[in-house]
N, C-alpha and C positions, 0 to 999 in steps of 0.2 A: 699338830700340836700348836696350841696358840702361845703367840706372842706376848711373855707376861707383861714387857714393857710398853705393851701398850692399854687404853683401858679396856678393849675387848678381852685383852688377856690375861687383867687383875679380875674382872668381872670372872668369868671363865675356873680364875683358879680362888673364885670366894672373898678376894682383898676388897672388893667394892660390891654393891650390893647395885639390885636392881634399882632402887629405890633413891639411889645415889646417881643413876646415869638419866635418870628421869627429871630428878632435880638441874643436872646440870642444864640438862635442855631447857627446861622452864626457865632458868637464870638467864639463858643466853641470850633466850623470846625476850624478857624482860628489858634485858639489858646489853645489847652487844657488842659492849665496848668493854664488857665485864675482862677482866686480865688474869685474875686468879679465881681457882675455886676451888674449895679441899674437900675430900670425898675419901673414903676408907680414912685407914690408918696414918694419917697427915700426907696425903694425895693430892698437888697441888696441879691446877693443869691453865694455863691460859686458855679460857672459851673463843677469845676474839681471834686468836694465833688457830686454832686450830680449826675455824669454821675457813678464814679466809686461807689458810693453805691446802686445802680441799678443794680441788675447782668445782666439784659438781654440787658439793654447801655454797661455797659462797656467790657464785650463778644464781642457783636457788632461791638465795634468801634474796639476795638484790631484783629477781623477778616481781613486781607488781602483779602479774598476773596469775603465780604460783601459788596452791593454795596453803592453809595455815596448816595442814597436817602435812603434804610434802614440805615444806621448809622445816617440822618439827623431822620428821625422818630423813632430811639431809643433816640436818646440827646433829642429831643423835648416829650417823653415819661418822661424821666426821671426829667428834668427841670417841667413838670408841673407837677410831684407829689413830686417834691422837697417845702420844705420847708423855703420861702425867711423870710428876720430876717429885720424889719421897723427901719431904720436907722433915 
C-alpha cells in the first residue's frame, strides 16, 4: 500500500498528477534553491529540502560528471518519496 503522505503516494492515489511530478523536476533543474512548490489540490513541498535530504539526489546533482537525465531521475526519486505539507 503506498504511503499517501508522501508524493509517490498522492501520485498513486490520483491527488497529483503525473504532469505535476514532472514539473516539479523541471523547477528544481531550473532552480534549486526553489523552497516551495504546489502541485494537486494546494500540495506544497520544498524542492531544495527534499533533493538535499536524499543522499543519492543530492550526491547526484552535485556530481559534475553525472549526466542530465540521471540527476533528473534522482530529483524525481527524491520528490516523490518527499513529503508535501496540504496548504
Amino acid at each position: 500500500m503506498a504511503d499517501e503522505h508522501t508524493t509517490g503516494g498522492l501520485f498513486k492515489a490520483k491527488a497529483i498528477t503525473e504532469d505535476e511530478v514532472f514539473a516539479a523536476v523541471d523547477a528544481y533543474m531550473a532552480d534549486p534553491t526553489t523552497a516551495l512548490f504546489i502541485m494537486g489540490d494546494g500540495y506544497g513541498l520544498d524542492l531544495n529540502a527534499a533533493v538535499r535530504s536524499h543522499a543519492w539526489a543530492a550526491q547526484t546533482v552535485a556530481n559534475p560528471d553525472a549526466t542530465d537525465h540521471l540527476k533528473r531521475a534522482a530529483v524525481r526519486t527524491a520528490i516523490l518519496l518527499a513529503r508535501p505539507e496540504k496548504r
